[in-house]
N, C-alpha and C positions, 0 to 999 in steps of 0.2 A: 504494500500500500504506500502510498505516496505519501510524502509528511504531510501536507497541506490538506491532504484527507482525512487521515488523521488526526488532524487538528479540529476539523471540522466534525468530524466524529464528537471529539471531547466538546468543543463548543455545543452542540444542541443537547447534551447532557447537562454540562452546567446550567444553560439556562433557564431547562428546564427543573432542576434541582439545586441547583446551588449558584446564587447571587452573587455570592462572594467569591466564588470562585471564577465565575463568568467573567468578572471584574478585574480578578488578577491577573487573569489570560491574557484582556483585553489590555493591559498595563504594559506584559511583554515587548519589546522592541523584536524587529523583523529577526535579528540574529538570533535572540537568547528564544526565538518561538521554533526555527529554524533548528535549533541546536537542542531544543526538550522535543523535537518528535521526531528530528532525525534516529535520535541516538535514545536507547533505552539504558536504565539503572540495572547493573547487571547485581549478580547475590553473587558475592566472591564469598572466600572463606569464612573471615567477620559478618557479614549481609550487605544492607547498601549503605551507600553514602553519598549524596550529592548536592547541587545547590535547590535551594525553595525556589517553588513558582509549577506551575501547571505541567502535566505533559507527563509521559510515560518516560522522559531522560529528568526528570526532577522529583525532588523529596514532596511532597504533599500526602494528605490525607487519601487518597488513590493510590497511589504506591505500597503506603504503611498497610491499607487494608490486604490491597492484592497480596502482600508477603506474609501476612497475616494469617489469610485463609490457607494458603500452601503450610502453613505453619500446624495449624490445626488439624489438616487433614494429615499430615506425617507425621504428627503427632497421637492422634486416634488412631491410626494402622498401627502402634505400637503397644497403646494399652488404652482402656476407657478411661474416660474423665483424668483427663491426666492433669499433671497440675504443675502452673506455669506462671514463676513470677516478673514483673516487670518494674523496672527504676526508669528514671527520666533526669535529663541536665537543667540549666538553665538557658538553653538555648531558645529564639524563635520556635514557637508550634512544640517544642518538645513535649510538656506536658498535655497538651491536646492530642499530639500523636500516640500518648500511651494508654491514657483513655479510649480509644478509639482504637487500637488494637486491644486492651482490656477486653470491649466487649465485643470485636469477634471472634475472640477467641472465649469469649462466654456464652456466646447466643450458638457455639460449634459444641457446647456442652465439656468446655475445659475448665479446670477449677482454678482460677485467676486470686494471686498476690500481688499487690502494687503501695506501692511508696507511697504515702500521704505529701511529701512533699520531694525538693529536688534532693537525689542522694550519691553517690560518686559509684563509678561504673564499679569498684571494687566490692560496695553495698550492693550490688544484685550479685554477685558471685556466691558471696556471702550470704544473703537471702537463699538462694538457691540450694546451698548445703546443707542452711540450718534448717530450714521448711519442708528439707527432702523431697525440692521439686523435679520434675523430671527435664525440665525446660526453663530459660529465662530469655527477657529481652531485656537491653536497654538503649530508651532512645537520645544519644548523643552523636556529635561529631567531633569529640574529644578536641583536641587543637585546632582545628579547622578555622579559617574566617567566618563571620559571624551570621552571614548568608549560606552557610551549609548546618544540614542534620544527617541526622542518619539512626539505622536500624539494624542493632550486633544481635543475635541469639548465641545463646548457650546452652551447654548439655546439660544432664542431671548434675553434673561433678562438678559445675559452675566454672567449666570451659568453652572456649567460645571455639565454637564450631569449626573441626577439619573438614578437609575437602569434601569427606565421601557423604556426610550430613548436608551440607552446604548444597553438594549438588541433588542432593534428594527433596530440598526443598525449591533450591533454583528449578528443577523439574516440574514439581507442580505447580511451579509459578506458571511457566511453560502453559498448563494447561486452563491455566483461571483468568479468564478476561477482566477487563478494569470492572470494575462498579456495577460486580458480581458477589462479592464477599458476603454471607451474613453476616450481620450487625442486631444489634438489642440496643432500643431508644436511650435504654435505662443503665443504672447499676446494680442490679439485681445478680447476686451471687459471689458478685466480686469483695475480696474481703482487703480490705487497707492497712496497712501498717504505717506505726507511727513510731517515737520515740523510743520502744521497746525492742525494736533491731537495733538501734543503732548504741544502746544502753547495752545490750548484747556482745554488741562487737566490739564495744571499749574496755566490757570485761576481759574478751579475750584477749585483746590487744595488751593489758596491761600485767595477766598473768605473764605472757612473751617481755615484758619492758623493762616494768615497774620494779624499782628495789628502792626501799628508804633512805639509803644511805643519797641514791641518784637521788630521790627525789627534793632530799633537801639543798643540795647543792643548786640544783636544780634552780631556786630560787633568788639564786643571786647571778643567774645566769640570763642577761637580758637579748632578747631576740625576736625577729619582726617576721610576718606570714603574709602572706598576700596569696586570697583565693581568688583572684583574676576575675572576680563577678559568678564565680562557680561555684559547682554542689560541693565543694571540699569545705568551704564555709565554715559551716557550723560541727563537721565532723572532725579536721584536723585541730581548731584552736579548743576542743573540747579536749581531745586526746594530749596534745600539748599541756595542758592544763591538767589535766590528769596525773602526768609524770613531774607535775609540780613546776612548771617553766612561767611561773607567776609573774616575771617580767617580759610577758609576752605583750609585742604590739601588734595588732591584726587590722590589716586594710584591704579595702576592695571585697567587706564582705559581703556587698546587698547583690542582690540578682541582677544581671544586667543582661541581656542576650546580643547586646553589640558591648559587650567588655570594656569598659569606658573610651570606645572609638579605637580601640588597639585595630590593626591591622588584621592580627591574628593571637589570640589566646595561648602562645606558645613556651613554655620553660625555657625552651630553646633559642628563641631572638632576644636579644639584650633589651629592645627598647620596650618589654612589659615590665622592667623592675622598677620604673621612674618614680613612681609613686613608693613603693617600695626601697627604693632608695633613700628617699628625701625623709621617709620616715627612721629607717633604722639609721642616719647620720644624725636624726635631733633624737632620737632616742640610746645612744649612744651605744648599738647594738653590736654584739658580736659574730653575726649571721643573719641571714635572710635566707626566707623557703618561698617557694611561690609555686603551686598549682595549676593547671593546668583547670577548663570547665568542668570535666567531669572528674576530676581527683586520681589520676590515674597517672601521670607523670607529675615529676616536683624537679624544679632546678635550685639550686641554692649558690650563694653567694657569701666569701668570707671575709670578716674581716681583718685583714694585718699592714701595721705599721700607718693606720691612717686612711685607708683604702680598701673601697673593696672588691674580691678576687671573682671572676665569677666562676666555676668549676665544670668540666664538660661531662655527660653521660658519661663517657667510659672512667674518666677520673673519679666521681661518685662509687662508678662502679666495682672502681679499683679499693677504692676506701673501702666500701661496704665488703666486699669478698674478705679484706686484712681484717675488719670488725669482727666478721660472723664465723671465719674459721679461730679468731685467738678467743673467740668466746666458747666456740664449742672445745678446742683442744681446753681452756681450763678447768673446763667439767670433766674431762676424762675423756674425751671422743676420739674415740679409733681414726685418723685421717682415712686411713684407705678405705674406710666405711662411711666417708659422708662425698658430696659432690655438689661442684657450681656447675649452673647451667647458665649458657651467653650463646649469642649467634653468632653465624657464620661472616657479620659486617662487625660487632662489635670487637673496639683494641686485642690486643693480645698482655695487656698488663696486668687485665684480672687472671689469666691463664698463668701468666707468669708465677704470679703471688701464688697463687694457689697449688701449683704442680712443685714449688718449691716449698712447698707447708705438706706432700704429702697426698694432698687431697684431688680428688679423679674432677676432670673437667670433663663436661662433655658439650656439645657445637648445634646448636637446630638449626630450620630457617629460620629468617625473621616471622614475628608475629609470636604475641605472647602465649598463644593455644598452644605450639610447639613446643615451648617452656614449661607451659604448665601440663601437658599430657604428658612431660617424659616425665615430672617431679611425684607425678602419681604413679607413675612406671616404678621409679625408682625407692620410693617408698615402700611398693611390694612385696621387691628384692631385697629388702631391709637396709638398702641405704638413706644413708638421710640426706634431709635437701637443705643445704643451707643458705642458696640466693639464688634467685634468679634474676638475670638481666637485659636489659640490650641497651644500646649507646644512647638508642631515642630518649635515656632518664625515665624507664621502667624500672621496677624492680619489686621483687615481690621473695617474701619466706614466710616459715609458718605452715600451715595450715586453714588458716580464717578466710582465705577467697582463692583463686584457682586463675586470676588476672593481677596484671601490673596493679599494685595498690600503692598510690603516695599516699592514704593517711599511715600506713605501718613506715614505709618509705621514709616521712618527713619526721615522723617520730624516732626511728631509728637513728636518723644522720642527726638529729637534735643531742641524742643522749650520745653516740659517740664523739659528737665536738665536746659535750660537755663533759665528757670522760676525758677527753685532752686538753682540756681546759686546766684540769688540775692535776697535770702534768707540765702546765707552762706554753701547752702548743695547741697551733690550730690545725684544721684540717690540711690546709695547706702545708702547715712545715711535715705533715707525716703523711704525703705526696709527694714533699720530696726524700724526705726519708725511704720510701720504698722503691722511689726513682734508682737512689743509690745502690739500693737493695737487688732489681731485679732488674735495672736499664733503663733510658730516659725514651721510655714509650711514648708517642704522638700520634694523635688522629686529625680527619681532614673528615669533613663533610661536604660534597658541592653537589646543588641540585639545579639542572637543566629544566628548566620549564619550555613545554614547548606549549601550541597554537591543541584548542579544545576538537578543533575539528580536524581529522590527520592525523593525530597524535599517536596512533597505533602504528599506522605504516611506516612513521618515521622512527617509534621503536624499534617495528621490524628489523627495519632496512640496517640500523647502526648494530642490535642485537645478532646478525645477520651477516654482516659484513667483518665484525672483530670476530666470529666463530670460523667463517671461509678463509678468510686472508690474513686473521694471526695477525699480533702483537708480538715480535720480537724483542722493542727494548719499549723501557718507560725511565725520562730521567736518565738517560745514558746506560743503565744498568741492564742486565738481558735477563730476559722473561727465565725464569729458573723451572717454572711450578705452572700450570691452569689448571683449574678446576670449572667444571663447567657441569652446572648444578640442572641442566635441562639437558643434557644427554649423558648424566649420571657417570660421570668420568674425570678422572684425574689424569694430565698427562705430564709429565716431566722432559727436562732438556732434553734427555735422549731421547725420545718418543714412546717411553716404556712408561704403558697405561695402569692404572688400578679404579675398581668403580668404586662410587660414591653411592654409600646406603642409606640417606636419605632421600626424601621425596623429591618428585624433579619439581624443579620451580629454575624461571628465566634469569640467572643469576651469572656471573665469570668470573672469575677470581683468579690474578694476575699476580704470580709470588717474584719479585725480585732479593736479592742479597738483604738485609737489614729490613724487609719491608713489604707491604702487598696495597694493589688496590680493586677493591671487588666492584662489579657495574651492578645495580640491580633497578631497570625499569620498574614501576607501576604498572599493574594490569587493570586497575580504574581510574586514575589521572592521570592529566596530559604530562608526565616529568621523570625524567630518567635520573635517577641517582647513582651517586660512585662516591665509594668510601677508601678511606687511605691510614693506613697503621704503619708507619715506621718507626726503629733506635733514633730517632732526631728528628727537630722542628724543620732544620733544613731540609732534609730526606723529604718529611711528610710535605709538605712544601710544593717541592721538587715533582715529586710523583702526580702532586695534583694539578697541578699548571699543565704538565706534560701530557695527562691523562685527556683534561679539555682540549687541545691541539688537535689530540688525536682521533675524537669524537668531532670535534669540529669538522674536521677533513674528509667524514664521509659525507659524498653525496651520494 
């Protein structure tokens, strides 16, 4: 069908049932109408995620329903009334789109749990395990600009959804036309939670944290939080507060769904700490955390000598792997019987620390389900899990959710600064202490944005092009190592192959002497990413300049 039919399709729907929506269509400019009925929201692994506005390629209440109804129905072929809870961010339409999957997935005869208010995507995981649902939603677009939502499901074990789930329900999407879904007017059967999960989960959290000794230090430990207008809000400065961090300053807690005009809601770009700056320099802090909307990544910021430092994913990551293994070896823990888990993008400095403390490392793809299915894996086998990671400033241990959690996250890097605090040091000097320790590991992040319409073929064609015609050197250096995660193979200088036993996914990883840089496209935006780990800032530097060049040059 042609878009423009299409379109036309949806318009004598709206007008005849929805106003508001007829309205927004009409609001559209020719491109962004052009661009929601060319192109449809595909269910990847996590589910969808795209910009608001009409159309079968946009997030709207037609979308949510249609993924909904596919939801219900793969969910009944597995057991009756099954039971399925949902959270929601404070983004645009978020809590209307959870409501409104709530009740088709009640009026389908599923037995529906939902958040009374906005709660961070780590609180459905959470819900999930403790409720013993068999299924969860939550609807965010976690860091995203503030014109995107989006829609993750999870299993019973409050993990978000692998492939072969994902395609079973991407399938019945397949077969459920738009603004076909059942629905129920009402709330009738749906049960809500309030206060008493999240009083829940700060029990648990604080069994995992809390010791009196931290907590009274604690209190002379001044430090500032920024929940970026998100559901982290009220659950991280409660938790903070818990562990006694009574000199806490908290900003940016009220709900905002355009994030006080940020760009993007990210840990990861410097220009969301501003406010958060301006506060912990008159509050004369020693730290800052900051959130992400849905509470699921945290980036932090240190202070020394005057200034402060801002710390990258895999630095966090590196900290937290030194925290959590000198915390379990002082209770007695077997190293060869506990394990970090990190991705195939993120540094090699938590590997480092870690394989030199003893303790088994192991590599997923990216995406926290990977982390979190092998940590259930692994707990089986009677190992224990002591972190998991990736450079994005995920991170997650424990047992209380089965997704990247920053309220345990921000709580943890709280009480480890504060544990080096009274030792004389910040997080920073025992980074570089480990620097010294295991190497002066560096990472590079550089993302390619490309054009919304295209954007696949020109993954193709580059994806495409470094697999046929090889990468010999990057940075002067020759390619030592590929890895090439979509035809499940290793190859080395000499040509002598070994496979790769996990899942295929569009990834390549390019090992030179001191250093590697992996490409990993998006298979739902338009942006091709490439990550870089080397023993130096120059190296990592180097490889990444070189890497753009090279990517540039194909046509």
């Amino acid at each position: 069908m042609d878009w423009q039919d299409a379109m036309e399709d949806w318009s004598a729907y709206l007008r005849e049932h929805d106003t508001e929506g007829e309205q927004a269509l009409a609001a559209m400019d020719d491109e962004a109408r052009r661009e929601a009925f060319t192109l449809e929201l595909t269910f990847g692994t996590g589910g969808l995620r795209g910009v608001l506005g009409m159309g079968p390629g946009r997030m709207n209440r037609y979308t949510v329903e249609r993924a909904t109804q596919a939801l219900a129905e793969v969910a009944l072929e597995d057991k009756p009334a099954p039971k399925v809870a949902i959270a929601y961010d404070t983004r645009h339409m978020s809590r209307a789109f959870a409501w409104q999957a709530a009740r088709v997935l009640a009026a389908n005869g599923c037995r529906v749990h939902i958040y009374d208010d906005a709660a961070p995507t780590p609180a459905l995981s959470f819900a999930v395990r403790l409720l013993g649902c068999d299924w969860g939603v939550v609807i965010t677009a976690s860091h995203n600009p503030p014109q995107y939502n989006g829609y993750k499901v999870y299993d019973g074990r409050g993990v978000q959804l692998g492939p072969e789930a994902a395609a079973r329900i991407y399938g019945r999407m397949q077969l459920t036309e738009f603004f076909t879904a059942q629905t129920q007017p009402g709330d009738e059967g749906i049960v809500v939670h309030g206060e008493q999960l999240k009083a829940a989960y700060l029990e648990g959290l604080a069994s995992m944290l809390k010791t009196p000794e931290i907590s009274k230090a604690a209190a002379e430990f001044p430090l500032v939080y920024s929940a970026l207008h998100g559901s982290g809000a009220k659950w991280v400065t409660e938790a903070l507060a818990m562990l006694g961090f009574t000199q806490l300053t908290a900003v940016e807690l009220e709900p905002d769904p355009d994030f006080g005009g940020l760009r993007a809601p990210n840990p990861e770009m410097p220009e969301v700490y501003g406010q958060a700056l301006a506060a912990a320099k008159a509050a004369g802090a020693r730290m800052l955390l900051a959130t992400d909307p849905d509470s699921d990544r945290v980036g932090v910021q240190v202070e020394r000598d005057g200034r402060f430092i801002a710390l990258t994913g895999n630095e966090i990551g590196a900290l937290l792997t030194d925290y959590q293994i000198t915390q379990y070896l002082a209770g007695g823990g077997d190293p060869a019987r506990a394990a970090i888990i990190t991705t195939i993008v993120s540094g090699d400095m938590g590997e480092a620390i870690a394989r030199r403390r003893g303790v088994q490392v192991r590599r997923v793809l990216t995406g926290f389900k990977f982390i979190a299915d092998l940590a259930d894996q692994l707990e089986a086998e009677g190992i224990r899990f002591l972190l998991g990671y990736e450079e994005s400033y995920g991170y997650l241990a424990g047992a209380l959710a089965r997704d990247k959690d920053a309220v345990w996250a921000a709580s943890a890097i709280a009480r480890m600064a504060l544990e080096l605090s009274l030792e004389g040091k910040t997080l920073v000097d025992r980074l570089e202490e480990l620097r010294r320790e295991v190497g002066d590991y560096r990472e590079r992040l550089v993302t390619q944005q490309l054009s919304p319409l295209g954007f696949a073929q020109r993954i193709h064609t580059v994806m495409t092009a470094l697999r046929q015609q090889g990468v010999d050197t990057i940075a002067g250096r020759p390619v030592l190592r590929r890895e090439d995660y979509l035809l499940s193979v290793a190859t080395d200088a000499e040509g002598r192959q070994s496979p790769i036993t996990l899942p295929k996914s569009d990834v390549l990883k390019l090992f030179v002497h001191d250093g590697w840089v992996a490409l990993r496209p998006s298979g739902t935006e338009p942006k091709i990413k490439y990550y870089v780990s080397a023993r130096s800032a120059a190296l990592a530097d180097a490889l990444a300049e070189d890497m753009g060049r090279i990517i540039g040059g194909i046509k």
